[in-house]
N, CA, C and O atoms as a printed pandas DataFrame, in Angstrom:
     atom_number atom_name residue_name chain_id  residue_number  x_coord  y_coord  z_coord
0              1         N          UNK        A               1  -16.286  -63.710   20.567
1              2        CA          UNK        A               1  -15.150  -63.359   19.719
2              3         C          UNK        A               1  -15.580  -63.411   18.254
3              4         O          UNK        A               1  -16.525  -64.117   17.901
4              5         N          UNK        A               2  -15.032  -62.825   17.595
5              6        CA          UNK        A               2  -15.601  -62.648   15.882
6              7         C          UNK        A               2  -14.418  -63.458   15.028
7              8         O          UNK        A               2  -13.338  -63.830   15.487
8              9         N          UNK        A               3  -14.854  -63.614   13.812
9             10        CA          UNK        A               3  -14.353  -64.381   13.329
10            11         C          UNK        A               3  -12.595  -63.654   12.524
11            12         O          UNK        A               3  -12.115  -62.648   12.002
12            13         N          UNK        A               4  -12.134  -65.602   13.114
13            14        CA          UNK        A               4  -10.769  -64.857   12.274
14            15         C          UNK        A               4  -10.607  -65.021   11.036
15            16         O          UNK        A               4  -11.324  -65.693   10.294
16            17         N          UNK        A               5   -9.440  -64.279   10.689
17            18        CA          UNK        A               5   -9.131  -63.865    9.117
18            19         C          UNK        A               5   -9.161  -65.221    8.084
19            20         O          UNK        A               5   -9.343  -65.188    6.867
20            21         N          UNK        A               6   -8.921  -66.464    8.960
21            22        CA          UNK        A               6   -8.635  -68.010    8.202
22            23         C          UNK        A               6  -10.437  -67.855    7.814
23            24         O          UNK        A               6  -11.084  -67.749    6.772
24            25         N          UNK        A               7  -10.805  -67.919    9.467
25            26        CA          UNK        A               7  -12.664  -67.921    9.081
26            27         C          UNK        A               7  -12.887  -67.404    7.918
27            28         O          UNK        A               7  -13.304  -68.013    6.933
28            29         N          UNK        A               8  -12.564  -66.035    8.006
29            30        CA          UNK        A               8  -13.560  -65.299    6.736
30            31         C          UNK        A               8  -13.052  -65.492    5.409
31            32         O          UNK        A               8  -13.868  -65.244    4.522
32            33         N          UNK        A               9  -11.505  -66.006    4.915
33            34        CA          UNK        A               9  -11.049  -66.670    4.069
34            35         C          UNK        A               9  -11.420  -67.689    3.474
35            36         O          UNK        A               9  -11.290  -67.908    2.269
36            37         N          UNK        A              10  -12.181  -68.770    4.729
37            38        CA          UNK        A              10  -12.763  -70.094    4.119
38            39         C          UNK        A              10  -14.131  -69.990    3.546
39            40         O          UNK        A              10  -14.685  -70.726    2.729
40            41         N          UNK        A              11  -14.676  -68.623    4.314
41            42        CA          UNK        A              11  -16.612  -68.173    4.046
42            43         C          UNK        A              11  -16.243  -67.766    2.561
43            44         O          UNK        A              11  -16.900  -68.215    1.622
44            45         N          UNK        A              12  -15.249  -66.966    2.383
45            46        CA          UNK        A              12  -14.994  -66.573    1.047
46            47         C          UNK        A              12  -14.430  -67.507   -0.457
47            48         O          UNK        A              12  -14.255  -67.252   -1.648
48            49         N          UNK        A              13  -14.306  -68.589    0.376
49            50        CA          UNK        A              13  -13.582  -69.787   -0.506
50            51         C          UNK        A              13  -14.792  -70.548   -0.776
51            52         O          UNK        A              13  -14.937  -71.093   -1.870
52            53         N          UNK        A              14  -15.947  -70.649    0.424
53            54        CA          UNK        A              14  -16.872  -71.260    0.084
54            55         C          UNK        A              14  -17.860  -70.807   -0.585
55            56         O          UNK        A              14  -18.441  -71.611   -1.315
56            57         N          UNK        A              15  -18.266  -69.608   -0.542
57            58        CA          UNK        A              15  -18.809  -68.972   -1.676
58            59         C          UNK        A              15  -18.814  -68.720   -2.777
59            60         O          UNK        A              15  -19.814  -68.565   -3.479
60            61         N          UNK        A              16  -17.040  -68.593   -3.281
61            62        CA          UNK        A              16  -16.663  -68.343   -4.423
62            63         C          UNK        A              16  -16.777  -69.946   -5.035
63            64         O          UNK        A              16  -17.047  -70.223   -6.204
64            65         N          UNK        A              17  -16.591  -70.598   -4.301
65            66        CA          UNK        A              17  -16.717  -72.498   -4.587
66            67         C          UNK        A              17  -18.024  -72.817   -5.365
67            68         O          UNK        A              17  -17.918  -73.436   -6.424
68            69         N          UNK        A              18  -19.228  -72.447   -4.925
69            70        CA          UNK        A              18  -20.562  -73.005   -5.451
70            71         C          UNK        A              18  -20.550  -72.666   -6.770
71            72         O          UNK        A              18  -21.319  -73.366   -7.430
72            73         N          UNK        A              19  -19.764  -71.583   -7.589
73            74        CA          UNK        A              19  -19.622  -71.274   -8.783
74            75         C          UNK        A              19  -19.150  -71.751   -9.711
75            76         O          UNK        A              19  -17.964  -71.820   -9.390
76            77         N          UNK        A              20  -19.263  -72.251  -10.933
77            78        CA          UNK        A              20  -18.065  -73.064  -11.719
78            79         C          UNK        A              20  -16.937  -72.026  -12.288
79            80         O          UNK        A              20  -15.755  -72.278  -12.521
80            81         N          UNK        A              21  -17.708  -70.655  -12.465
81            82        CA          UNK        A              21  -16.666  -69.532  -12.795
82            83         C          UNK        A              21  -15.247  -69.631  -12.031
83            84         O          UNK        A              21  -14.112  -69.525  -12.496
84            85         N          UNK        A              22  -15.709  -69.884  -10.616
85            86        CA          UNK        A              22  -14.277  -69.937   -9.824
86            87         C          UNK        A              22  -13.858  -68.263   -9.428
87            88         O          UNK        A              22  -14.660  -67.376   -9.135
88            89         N          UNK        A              23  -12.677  -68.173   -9.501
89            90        CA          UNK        A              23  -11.923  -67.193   -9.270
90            91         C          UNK        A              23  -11.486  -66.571  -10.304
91            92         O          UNK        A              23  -11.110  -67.378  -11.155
92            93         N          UNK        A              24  -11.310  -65.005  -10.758
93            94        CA          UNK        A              24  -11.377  -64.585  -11.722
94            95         C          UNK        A              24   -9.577  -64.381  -11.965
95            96         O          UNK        A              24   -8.927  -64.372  -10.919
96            97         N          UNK        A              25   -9.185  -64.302  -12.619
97            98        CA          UNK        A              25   -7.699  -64.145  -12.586
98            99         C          UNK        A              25   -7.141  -63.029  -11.909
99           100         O          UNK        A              25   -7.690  -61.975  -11.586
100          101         N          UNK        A              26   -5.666  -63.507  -11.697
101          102        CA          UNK        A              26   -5.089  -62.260  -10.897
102          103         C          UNK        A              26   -5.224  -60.986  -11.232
103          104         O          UNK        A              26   -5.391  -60.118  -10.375
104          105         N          UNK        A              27   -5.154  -60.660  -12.859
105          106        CA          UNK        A              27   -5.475  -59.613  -13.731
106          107         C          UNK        A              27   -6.614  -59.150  -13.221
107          108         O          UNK        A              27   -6.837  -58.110  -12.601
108          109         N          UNK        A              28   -7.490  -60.247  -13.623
109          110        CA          UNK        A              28   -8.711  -59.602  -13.423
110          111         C          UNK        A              28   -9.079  -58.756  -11.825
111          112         O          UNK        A              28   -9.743  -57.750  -11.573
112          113         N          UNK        A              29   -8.341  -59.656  -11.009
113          114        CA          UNK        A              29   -8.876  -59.272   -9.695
114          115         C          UNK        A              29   -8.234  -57.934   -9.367
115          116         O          UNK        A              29   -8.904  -57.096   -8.763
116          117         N          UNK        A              30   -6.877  -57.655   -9.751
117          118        CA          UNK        A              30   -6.218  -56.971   -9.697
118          119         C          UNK        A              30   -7.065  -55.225  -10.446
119          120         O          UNK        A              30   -7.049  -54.135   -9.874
120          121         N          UNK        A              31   -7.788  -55.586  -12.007
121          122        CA          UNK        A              31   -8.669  -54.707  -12.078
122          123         C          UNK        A              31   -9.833  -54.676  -11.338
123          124         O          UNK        A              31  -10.620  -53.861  -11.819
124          125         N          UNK        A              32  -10.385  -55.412  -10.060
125          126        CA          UNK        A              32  -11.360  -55.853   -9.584
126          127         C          UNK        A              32  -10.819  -54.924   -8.335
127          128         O          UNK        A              32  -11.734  -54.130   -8.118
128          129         N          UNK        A              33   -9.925  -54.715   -7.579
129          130        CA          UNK        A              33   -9.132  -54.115   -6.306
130          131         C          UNK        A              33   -9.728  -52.806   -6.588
131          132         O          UNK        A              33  -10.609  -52.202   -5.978
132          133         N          UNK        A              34   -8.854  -52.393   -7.974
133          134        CA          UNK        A              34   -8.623  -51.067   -8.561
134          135         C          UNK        A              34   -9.653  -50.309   -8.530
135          136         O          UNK        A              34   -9.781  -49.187   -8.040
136          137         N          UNK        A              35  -10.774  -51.310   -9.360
137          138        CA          UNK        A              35  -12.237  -50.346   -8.972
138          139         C          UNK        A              35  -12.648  -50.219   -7.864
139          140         O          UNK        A              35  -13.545  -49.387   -7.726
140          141         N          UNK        A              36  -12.338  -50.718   -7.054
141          142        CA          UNK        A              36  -13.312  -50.723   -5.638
142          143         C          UNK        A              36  -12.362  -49.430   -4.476
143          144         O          UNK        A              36  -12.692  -48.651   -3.583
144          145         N          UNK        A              37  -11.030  -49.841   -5.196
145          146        CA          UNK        A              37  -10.259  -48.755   -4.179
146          147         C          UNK        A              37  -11.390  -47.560   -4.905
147          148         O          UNK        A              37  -12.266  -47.029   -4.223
148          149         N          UNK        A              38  -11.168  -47.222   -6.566
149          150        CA          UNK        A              38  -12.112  -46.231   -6.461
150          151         C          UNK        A              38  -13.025  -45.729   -5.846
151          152         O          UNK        A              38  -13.103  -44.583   -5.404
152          153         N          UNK        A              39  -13.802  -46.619   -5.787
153          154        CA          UNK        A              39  -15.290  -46.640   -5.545
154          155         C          UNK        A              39  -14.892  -45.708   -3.597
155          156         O          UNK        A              39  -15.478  -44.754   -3.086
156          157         N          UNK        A              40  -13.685  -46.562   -3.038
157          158        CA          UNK        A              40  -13.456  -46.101   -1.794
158          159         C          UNK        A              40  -13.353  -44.433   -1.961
159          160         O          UNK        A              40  -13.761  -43.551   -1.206
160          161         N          UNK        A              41  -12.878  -44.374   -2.827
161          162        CA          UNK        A              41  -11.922  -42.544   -2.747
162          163         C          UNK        A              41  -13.166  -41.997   -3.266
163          164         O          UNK        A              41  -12.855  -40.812   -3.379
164          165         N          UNK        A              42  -14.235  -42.081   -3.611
165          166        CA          UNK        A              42  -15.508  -41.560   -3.877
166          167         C          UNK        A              42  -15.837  -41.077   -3.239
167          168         O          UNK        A              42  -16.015  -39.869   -3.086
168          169         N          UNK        A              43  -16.101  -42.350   -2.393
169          170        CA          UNK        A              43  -17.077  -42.119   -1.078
170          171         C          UNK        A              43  -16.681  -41.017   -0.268
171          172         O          UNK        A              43  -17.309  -40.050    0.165
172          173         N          UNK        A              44  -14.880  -41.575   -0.106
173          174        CA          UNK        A              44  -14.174  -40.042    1.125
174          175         C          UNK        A              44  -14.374  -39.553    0.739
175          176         O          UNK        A              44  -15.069  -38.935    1.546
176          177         N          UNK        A              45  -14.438  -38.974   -0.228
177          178        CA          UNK        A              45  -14.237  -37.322   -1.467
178          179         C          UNK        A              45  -15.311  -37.172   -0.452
179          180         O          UNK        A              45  -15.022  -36.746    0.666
180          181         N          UNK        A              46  -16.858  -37.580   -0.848
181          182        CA          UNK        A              46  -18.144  -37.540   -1.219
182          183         C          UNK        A              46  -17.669  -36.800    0.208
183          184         O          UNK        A              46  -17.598  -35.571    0.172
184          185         N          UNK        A              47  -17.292  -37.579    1.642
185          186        CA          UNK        A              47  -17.717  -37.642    3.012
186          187         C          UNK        A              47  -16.994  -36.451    3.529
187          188         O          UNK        A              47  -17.486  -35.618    4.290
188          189         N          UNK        A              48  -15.539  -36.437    2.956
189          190        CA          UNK        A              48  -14.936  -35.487    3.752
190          191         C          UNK        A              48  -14.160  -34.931    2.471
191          192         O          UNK        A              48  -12.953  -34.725    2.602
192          193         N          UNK        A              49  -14.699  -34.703    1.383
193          194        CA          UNK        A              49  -13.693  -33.756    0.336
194          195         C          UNK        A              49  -14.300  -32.663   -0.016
195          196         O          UNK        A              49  -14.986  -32.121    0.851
196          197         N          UNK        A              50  -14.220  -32.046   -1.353
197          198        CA          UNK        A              50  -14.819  -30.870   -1.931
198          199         C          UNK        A              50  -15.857  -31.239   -2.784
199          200         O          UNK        A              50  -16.423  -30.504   -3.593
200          201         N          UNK        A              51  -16.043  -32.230   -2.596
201          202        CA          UNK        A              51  -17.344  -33.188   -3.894
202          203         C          UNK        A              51  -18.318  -34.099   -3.286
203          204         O          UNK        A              51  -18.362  -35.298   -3.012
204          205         N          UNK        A              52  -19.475  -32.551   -3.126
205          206        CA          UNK        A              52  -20.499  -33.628   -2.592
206          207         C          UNK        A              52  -21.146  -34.211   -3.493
207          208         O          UNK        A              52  -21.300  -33.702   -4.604
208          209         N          UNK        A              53  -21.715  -35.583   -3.098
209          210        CA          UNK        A              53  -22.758  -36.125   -4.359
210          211         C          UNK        A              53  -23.775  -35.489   -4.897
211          212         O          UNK        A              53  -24.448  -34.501   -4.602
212          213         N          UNK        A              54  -23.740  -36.475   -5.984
213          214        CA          UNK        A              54  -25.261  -35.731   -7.053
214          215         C          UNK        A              54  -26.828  -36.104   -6.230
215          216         O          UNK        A              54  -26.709  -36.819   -5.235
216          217         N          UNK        A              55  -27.616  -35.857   -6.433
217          218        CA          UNK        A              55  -28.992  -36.303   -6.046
218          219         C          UNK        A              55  -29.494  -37.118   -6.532
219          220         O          UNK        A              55  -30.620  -37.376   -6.107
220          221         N          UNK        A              56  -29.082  -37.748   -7.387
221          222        CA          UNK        A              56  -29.392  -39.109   -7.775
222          223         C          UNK        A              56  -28.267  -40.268   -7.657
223          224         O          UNK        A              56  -28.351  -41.322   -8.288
224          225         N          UNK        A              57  -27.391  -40.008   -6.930
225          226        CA          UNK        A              57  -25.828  -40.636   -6.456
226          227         C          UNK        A              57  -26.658  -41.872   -5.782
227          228         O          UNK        A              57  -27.590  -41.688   -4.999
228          229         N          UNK        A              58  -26.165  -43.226   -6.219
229          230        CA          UNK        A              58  -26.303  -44.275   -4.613
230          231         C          UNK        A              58  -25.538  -43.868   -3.264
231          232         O          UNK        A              58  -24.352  -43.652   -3.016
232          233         N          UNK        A              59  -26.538  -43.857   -2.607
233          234        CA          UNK        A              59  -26.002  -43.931   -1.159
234          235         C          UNK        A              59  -24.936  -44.778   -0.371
235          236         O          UNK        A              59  -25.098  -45.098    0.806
236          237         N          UNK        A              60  -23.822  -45.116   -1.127
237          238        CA          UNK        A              60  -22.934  -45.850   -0.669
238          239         C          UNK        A              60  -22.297  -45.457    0.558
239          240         O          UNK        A              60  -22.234  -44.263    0.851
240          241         N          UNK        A              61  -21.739  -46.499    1.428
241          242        CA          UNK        A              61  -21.093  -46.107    2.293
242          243         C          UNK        A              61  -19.284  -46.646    2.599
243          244         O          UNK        A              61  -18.786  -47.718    2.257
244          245         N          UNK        A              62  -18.717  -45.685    3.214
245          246        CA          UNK        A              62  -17.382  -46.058    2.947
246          247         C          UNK        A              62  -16.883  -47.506    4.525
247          248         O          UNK        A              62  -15.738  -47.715    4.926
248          249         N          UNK        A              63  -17.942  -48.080    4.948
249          250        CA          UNK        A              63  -18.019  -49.542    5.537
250          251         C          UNK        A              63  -18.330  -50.122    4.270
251          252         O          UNK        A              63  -17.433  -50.802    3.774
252          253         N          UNK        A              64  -19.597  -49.986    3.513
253          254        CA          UNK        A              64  -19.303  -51.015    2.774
254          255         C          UNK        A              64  -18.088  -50.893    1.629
255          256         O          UNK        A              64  -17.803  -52.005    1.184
256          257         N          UNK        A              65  -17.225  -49.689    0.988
257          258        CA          UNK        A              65  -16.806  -50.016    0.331
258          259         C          UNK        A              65  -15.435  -50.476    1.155
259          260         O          UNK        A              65  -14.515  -50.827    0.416
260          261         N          UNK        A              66  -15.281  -50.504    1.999
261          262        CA          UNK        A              66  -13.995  -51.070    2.623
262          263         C          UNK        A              66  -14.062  -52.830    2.703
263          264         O          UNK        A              66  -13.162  -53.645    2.502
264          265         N          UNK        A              67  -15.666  -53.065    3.122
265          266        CA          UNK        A              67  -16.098  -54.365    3.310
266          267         C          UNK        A              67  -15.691  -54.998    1.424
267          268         O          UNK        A              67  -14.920  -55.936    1.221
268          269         N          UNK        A              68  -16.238  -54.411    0.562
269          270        CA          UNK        A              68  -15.774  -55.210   -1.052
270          271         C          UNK        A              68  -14.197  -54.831   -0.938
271          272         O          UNK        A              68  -13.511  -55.733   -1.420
272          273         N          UNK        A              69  -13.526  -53.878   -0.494
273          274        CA          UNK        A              69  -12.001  -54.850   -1.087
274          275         C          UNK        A              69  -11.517  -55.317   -0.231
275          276         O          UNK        A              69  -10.395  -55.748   -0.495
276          277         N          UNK        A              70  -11.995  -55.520    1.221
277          278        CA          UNK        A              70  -12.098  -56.843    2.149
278          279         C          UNK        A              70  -12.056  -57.815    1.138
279          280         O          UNK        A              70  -10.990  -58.209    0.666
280          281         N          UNK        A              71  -13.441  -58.331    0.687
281          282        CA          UNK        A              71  -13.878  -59.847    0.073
282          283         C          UNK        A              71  -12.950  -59.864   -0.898
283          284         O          UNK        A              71  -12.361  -60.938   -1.027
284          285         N          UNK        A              72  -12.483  -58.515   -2.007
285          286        CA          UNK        A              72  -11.690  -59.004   -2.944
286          287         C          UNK        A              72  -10.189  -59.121   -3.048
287          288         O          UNK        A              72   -9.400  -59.587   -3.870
288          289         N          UNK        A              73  -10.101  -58.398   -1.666
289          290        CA          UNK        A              73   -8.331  -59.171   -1.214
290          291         C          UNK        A              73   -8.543  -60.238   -0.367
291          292         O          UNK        A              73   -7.555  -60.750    0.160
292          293         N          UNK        A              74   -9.670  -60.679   -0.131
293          294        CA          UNK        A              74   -9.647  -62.498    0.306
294          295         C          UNK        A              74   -9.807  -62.978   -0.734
295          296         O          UNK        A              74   -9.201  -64.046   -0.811
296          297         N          UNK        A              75  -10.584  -62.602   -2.019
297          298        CA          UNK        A              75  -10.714  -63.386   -3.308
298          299         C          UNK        A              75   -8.860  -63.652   -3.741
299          300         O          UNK        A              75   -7.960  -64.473   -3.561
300          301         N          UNK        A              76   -9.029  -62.796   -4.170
301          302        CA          UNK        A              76   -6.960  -62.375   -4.435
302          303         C          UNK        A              76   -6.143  -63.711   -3.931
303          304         O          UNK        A              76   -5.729  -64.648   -4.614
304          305         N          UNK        A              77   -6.026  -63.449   -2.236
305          306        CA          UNK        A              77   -5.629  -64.264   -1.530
306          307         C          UNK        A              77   -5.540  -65.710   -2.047
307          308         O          UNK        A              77   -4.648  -66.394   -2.550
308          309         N          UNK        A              78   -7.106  -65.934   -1.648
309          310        CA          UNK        A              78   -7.530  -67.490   -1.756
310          311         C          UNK        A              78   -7.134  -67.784   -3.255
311          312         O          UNK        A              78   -6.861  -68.971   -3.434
312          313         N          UNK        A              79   -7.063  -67.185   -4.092
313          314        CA          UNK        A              79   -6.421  -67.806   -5.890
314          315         C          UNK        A              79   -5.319  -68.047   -5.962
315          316         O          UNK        A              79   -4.823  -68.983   -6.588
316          317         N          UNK        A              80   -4.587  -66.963   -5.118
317          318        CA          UNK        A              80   -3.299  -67.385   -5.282
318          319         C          UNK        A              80   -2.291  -68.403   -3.798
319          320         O          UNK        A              80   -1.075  -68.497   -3.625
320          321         N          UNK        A              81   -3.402  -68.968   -3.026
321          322        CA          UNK        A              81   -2.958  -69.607   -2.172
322          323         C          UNK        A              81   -2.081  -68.843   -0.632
323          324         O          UNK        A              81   -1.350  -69.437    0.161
324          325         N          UNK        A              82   -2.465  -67.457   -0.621
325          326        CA          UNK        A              82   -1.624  -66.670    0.517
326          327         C          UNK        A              82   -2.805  -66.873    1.654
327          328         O          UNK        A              82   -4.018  -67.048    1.536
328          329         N          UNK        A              83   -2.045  -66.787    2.662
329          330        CA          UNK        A              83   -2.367  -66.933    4.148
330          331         C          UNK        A              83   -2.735  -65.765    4.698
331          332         O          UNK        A              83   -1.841  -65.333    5.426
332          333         N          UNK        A              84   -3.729  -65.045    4.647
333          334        CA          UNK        A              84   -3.762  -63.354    5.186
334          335         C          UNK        A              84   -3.105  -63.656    6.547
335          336         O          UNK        A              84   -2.102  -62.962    6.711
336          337         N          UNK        A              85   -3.388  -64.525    7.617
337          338        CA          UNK        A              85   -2.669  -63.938    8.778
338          339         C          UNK        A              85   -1.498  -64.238    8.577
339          340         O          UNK        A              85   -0.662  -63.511    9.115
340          341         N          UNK        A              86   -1.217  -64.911    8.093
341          342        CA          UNK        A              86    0.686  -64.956    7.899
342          343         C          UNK        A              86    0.742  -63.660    7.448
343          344         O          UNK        A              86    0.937  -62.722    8.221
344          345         N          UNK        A              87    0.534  -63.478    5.853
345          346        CA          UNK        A              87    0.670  -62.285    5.611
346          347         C          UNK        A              87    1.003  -60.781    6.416
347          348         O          UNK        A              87    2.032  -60.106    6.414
348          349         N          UNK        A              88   -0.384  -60.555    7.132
349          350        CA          UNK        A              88   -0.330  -59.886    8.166
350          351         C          UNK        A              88    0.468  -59.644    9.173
351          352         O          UNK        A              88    0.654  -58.567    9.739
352          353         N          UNK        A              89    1.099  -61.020    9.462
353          354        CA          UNK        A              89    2.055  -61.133   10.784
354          355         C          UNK        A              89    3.510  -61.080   10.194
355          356         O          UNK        A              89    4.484  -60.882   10.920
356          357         N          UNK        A              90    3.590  -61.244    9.020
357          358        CA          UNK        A              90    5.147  -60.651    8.578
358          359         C          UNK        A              90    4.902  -58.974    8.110
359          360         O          UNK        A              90    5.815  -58.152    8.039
360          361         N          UNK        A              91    3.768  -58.756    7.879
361          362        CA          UNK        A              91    3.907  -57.100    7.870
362          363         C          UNK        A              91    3.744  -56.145    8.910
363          364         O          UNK        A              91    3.904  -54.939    8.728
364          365         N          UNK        A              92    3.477  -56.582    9.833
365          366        CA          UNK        A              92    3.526  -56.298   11.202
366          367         C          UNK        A              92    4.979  -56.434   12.092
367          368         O          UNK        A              92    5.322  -55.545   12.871
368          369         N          UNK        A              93    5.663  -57.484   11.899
369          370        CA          UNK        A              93    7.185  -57.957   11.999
370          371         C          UNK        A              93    7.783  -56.726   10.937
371          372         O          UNK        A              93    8.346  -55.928   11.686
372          373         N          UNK        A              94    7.875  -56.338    9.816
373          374        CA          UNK        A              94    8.325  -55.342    9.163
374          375         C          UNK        A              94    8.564  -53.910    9.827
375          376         O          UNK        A              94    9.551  -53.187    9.957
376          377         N          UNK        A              95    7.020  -53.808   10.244
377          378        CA          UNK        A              95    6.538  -52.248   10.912
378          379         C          UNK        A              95    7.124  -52.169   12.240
379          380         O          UNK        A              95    7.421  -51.096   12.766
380          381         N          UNK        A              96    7.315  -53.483   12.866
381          382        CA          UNK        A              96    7.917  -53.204   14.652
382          383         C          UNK        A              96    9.583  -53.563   14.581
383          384         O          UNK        A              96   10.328  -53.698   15.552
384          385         N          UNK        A              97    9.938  -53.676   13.159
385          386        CA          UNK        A              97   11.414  -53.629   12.810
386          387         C          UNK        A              97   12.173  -52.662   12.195
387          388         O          UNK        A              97   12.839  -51.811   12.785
388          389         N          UNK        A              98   12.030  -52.847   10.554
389          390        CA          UNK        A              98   12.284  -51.945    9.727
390          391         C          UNK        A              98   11.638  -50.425   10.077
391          392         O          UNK        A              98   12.237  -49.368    9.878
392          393         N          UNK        A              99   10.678  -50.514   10.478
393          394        CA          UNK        A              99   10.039  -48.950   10.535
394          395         C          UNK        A              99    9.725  -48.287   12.044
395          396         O          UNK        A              99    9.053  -47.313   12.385
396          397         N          UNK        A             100   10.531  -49.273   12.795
397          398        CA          UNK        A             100   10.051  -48.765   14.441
398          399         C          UNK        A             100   10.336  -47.606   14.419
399          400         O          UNK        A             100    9.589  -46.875   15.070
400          401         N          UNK        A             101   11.400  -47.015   13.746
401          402        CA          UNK        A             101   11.568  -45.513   14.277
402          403         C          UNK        A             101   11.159  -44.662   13.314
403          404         O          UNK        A             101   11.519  -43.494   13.459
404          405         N          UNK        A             102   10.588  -44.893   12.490
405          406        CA          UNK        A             102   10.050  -44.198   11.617
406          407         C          UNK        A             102    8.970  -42.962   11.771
407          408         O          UNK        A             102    9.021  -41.966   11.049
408          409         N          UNK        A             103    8.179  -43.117   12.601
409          410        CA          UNK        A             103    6.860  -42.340   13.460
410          411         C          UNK        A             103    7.612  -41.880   14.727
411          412         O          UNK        A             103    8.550  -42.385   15.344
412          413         N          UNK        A             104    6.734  -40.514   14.950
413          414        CA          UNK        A             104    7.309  -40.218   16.346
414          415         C          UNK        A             104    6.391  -40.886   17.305
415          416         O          UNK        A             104    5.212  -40.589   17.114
416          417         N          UNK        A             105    6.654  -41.855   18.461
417          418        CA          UNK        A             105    5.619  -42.391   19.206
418          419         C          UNK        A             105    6.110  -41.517   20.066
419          420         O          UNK        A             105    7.163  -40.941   20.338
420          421         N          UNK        A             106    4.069  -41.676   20.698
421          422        CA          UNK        A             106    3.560  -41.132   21.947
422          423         C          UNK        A             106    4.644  -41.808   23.421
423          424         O          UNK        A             106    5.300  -42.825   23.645
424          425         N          UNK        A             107    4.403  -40.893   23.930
425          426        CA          UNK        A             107    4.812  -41.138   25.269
426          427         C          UNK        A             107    4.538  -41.639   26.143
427          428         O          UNK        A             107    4.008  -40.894   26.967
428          429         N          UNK        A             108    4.682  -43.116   26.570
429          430        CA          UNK        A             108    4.060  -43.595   27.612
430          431         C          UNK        A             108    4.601  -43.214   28.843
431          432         O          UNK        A             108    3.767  -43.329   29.741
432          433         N          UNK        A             109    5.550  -42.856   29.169
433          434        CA          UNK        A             109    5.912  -42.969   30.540
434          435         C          UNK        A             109    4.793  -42.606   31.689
435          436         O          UNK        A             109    5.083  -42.696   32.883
């Protein structure tokens, strides 16, 4: 089994720990999200848009840029004391409430 979301919260608490910098402020992190969502919409462009890269472009990939605003919505998280699986499990409670009928679901019968 792979690790859960508390796990990779605490790997991320402990890493960011050995630093005296700490955690950068919400601001900051918040401009810290922002770039990286960029960095995400690059990559798609790059993968599946009208803009292929330059030839001297880094070879980024859109695992890793999903993996950095992974770490920096656990950074986020862990500063401001939120629980991703709680989190998670009341937005999930939202989606199988407020929005059940929102999508047309498939048909199981």
């Amino acid at each position: 089994m792979g690790k859960s979301m508390a796990d990779m919260q605490q790997e991320v608490d402990r890493y960011i720990s050995q630093f005296k910098e700490g955690y950068f402020s919400p601001l900051s992190m918040m401009a810290r999200m922002s770039e990286e969502v960029g960095e995400l919409a690059r990559e798609v462009n790059h993968q599946f848009g009208e803009k292929p890269k330059k030839a001297d472009e880094a070879d980024n990939s859109i695992e890793m840029e999903l993996g950095d605003i992974l770490f920096i919505t656990m950074c986020f998280a862990n500063s401001l004391g939120i629980d991703l699986t709680e989190a998670h499990d009341k937005v999930m409670h939202k989606f199988s409430t407020r929005d059940k009928d929102r999508w047309t679901k498939i048909n199981t019968d």
